[in-house]
MARVEX-606991 format. One line per 8 residues: number of its first residue (from 1); their letters; for each residue z, y, x of C-alpha. Coordinates in Angstrom, 2 decimals, always signed. Each point is the difference from the previous one (the first is absolute). Example, Ala and Ser with C-alpha at 12.3 -4.5 7.8 and 13.67 -1.06 7.14 Angstrom:
BEGIN
1 = as = +7.80,-4.50,+12.30; -0.66,+3.44,+1.37 $
# end
This chain:
BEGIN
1 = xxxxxxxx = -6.67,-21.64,-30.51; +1.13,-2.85,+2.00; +0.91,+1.37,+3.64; -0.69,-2.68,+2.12; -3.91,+0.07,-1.22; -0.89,+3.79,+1.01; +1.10,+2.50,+2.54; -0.14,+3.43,-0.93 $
9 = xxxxxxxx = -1.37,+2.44,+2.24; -0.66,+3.81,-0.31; -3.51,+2.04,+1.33; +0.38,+3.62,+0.37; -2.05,+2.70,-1.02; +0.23,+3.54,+0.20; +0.35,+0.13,-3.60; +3.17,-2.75,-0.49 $
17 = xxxxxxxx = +0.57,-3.54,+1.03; -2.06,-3.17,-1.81; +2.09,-2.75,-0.50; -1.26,-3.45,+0.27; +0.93,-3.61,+0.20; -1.70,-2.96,+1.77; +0.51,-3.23,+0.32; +2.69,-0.86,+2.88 $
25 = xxxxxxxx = -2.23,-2.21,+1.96; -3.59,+0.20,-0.86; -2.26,-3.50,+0.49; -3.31,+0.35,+1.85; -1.17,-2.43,-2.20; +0.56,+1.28,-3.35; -1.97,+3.30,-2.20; +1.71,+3.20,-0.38 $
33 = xxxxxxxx = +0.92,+1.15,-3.26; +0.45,+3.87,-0.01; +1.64,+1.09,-3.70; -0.26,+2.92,-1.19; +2.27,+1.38,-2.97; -1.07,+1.76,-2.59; +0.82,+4.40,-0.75; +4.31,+0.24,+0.19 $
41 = xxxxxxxx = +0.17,-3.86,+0.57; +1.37,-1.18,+3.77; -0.13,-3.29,+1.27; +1.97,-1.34,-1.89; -2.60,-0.12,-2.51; -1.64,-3.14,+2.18; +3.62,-2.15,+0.32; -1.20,-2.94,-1.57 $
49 = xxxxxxxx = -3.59,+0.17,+1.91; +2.11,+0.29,+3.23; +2.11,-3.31,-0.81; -2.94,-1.71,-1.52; -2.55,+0.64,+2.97; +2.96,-1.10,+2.63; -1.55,-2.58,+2.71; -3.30,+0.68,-2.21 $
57 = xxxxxxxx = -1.03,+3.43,+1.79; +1.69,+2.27,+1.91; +0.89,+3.24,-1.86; +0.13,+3.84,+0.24; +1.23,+2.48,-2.75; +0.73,+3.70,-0.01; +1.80,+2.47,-2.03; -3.26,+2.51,-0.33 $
65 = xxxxxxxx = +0.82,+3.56,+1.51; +2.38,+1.67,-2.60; +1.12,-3.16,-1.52; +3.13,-2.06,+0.29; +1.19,+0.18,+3.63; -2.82,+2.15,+1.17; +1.84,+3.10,-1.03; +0.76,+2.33,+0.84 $
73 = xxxxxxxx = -4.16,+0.38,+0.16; -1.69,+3.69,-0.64; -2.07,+0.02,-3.05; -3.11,+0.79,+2.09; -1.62,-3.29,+0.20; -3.96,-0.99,-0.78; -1.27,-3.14,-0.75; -1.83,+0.62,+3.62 $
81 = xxxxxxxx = +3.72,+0.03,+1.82; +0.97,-3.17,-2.13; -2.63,-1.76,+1.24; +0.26,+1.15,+3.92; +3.67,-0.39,-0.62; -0.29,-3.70,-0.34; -2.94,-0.90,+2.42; +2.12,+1.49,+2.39 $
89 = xxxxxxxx = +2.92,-2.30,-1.14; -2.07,-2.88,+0.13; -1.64,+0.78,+3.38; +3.88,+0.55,+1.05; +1.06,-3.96,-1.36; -3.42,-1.45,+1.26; -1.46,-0.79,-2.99; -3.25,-0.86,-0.43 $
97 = xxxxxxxx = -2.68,-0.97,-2.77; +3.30,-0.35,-3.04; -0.30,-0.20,-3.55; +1.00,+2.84,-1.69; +2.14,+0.02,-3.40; +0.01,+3.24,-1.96; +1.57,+0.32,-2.98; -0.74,+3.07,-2.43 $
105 = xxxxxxxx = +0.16,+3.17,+2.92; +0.15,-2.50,+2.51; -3.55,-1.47,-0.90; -1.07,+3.33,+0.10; +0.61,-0.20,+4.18; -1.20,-2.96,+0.58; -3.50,+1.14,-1.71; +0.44,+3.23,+1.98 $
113 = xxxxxxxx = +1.17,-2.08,+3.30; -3.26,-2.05,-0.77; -2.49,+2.91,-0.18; +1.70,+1.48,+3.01; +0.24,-3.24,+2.25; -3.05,-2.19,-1.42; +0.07,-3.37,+1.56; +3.81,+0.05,+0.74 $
121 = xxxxxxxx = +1.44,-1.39,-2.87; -0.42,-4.37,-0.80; +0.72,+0.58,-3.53; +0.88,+2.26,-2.93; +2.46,-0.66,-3.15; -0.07,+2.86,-2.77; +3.35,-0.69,-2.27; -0.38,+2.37,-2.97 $
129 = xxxxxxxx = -1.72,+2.56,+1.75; -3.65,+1.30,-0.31; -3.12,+0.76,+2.01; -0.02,+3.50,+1.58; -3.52,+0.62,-0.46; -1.02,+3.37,-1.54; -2.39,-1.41,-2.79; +2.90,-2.09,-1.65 $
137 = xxxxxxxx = +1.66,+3.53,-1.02; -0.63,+2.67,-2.13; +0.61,+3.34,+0.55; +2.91,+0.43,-2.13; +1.63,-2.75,+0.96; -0.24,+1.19,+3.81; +1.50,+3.43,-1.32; +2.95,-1.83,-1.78 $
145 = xxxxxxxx = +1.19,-1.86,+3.36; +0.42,+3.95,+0.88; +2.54,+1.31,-1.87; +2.64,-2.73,-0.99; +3.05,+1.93,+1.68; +0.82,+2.13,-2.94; -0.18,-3.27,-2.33; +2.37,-2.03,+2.50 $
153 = xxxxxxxx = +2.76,+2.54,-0.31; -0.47,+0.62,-3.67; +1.60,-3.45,-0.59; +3.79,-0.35,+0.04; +0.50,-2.56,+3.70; +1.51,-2.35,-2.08; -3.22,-0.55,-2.56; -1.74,+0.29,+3.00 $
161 = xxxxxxxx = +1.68,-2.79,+1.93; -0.54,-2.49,-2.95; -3.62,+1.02,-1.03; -0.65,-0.42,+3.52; +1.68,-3.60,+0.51; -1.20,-1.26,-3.50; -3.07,+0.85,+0.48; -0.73,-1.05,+3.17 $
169 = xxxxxxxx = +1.32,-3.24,-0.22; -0.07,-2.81,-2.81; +2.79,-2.14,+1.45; +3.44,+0.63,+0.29; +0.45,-0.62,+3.85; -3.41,+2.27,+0.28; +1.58,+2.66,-2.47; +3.65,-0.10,+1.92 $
177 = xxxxxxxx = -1.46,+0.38,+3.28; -2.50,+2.83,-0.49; +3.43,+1.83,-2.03; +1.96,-0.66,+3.38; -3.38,+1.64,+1.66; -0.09,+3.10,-1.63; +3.34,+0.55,+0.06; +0.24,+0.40,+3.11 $
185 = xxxxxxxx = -1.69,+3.64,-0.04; +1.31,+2.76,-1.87; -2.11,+1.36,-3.04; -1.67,+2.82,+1.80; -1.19,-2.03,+2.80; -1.18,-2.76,-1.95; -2.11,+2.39,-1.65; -0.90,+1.94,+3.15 $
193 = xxxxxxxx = -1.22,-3.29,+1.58; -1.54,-0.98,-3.25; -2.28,+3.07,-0.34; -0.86,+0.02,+4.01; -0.73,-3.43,-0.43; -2.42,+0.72,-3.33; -1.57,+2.62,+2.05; -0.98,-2.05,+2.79 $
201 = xxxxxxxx = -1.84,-2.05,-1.73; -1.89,+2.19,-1.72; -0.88,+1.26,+3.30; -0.81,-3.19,+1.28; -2.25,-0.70,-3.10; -1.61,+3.66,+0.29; -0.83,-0.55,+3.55; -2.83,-2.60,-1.35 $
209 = xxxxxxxx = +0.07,-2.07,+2.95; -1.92,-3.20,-0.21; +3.38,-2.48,+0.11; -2.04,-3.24,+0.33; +1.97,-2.82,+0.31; -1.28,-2.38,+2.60; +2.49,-2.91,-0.02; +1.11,-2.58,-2.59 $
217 = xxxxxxxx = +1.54,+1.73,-3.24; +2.19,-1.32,-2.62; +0.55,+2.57,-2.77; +3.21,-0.61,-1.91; +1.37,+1.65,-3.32; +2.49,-0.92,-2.21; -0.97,-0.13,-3.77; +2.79,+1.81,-0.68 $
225 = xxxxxxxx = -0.70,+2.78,+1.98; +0.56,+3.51,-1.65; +0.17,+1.88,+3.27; -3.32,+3.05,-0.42; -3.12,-1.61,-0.76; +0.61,-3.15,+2.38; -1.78,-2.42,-2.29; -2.65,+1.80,-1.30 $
233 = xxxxxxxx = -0.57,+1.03,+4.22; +0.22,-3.55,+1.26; -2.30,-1.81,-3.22; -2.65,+3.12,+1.28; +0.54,-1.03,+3.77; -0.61,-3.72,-1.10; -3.28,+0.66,-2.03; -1.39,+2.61,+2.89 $
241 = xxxxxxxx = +0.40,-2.17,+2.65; +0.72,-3.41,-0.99; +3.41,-0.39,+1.13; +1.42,-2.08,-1.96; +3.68,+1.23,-1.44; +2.88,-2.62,+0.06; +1.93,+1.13,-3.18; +3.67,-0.87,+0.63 $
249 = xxxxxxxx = +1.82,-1.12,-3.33; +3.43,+1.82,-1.03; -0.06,+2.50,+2.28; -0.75,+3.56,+0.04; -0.64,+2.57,+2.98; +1.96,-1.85,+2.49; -1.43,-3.33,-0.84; +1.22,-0.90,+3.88 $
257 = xxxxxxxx = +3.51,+0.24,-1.41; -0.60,-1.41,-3.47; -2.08,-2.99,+0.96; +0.81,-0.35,+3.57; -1.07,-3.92,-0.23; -3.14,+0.96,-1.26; -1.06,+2.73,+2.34; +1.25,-1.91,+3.16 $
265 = xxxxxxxx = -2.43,-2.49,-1.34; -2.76,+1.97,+0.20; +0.97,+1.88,+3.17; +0.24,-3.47,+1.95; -3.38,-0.41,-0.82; -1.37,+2.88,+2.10; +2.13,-0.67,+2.74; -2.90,-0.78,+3.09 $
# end
């Protein structure tokens, strides 16, 4: 990430320190973009959204709790703390009414932040993630999110490492930079944070809150996306509620990185 666009900044908790960046000097004038990575991605994960959107918006991205430079971060987290965690971040920068950018886990907590904070957000942007209502899942499915820990550490690091870059990512800058992610964990905590991470959104699903979204919503996916169910979730979220998807060609679950052109596209579009 280029330094001269963001600052970073750290806000402490009792449970570890969240680190952050934010643009160096914000413009009254311009939307806030808040992006939000995706389960063992950092903020890296948003580079090319961060140069794209410069003099466009002004721009803040974390590492979530237990990801990237948050750590060292106790594994004790809810989707509840994410959430407070970054109103109080925001409320700490001054920002008001932004446009939040989830991607995968990340669009997770901005539907959470949503329910929690209704009226607060100016827009939403779902890349490759999936409502969080309870009727979209089944049972089973909710049960599976709950025990992927012994699965994670059944695979030899290095199989995991390229299942997990290949098959998040369709392009090679996409596929290198989600390798370099990972990578920077060791196997057991990558699969820690994985599982926790699983958990909480069953949890979050389970708690069959209403998660109505009332701001402008662009739904993106990437055809290519083999991540879960992520298609099958976001063709059901389209037909339910008439949202219509924006399928992103050649990419796969981080369609972001894959098609950044694309998606920046689209994301300028819901900028207020």
């Amino acid at each position: 990430m280029a330094p001269s666009l963001l600052d970073e900044r750290v806000f402490p908790t009792q449970s570890g320190d969240i680190h952050y960046w934010v643009s160096q000097l914000p413009d009254g004038s311009l939307p806030w973009l808040v992006l939000l990575p995706g389960l063992t991605a950092d903020h890296r994960l948003f580079d090319k959204q961060v140069e794209h959107f410069a003099g466009k918006a002004n721009v803040l991205v974390w590492d979530a709790p237990s990801h990237g430079a948050s750590r060292p971060f106790a594994l004790t987290w809810s989707m509840d703390d994410l959430v407070r965690w970054l109103h109080e971040i925001l409320e700490h920068e001054g920002i008001e009414r932004p446009v939040l950018v989830g991607q995968s886990m990340g669009g997770y907590t901005a539907q959470a932040y949503i329910d929690r904070y209704p009226g607060n957000a100016a827009g939403f942007a779902s890349i490759d993630s999936a409502p969080l209502k309870r009727g979209y899942y089944s049972g089973w499915e909710l049960a599976a999110l709950r025990h992927t820990k012994l699965m994670f550490l059944s695979i030899p690091w290095n199989t995991l490492v390229r299942l997990g870059s290949n098959g998040n990512a369709a392009s090679q800058y996409g596929r290198d930079l989600m390798k370099a992610m990972m990578l920077d964990y060791r196997k057991r905590e990558y699969c820690e944070l994985s599982a926790h991470g699983f958990r909480v959104l069953a949890d979050a699903v389970e708690a069959e809150r209403p998660y109505e979204i009332d701001c402008p919503v662009r739904l993106i996916c990437g055809e290519k996306d083999k991540a879960g169910s992520a298609r099958r979730y976001n063709r059901e979220w389209e037909r339910r509620e008439g949202k219509p998807v924006h399928w992103i060609a050649n990419a796969a679950h981080n369609s972001n990185c894959d098609q950044p052109d694309a998606v920046n596209e689209i994301l300028e579009g819901l900028l207020p």
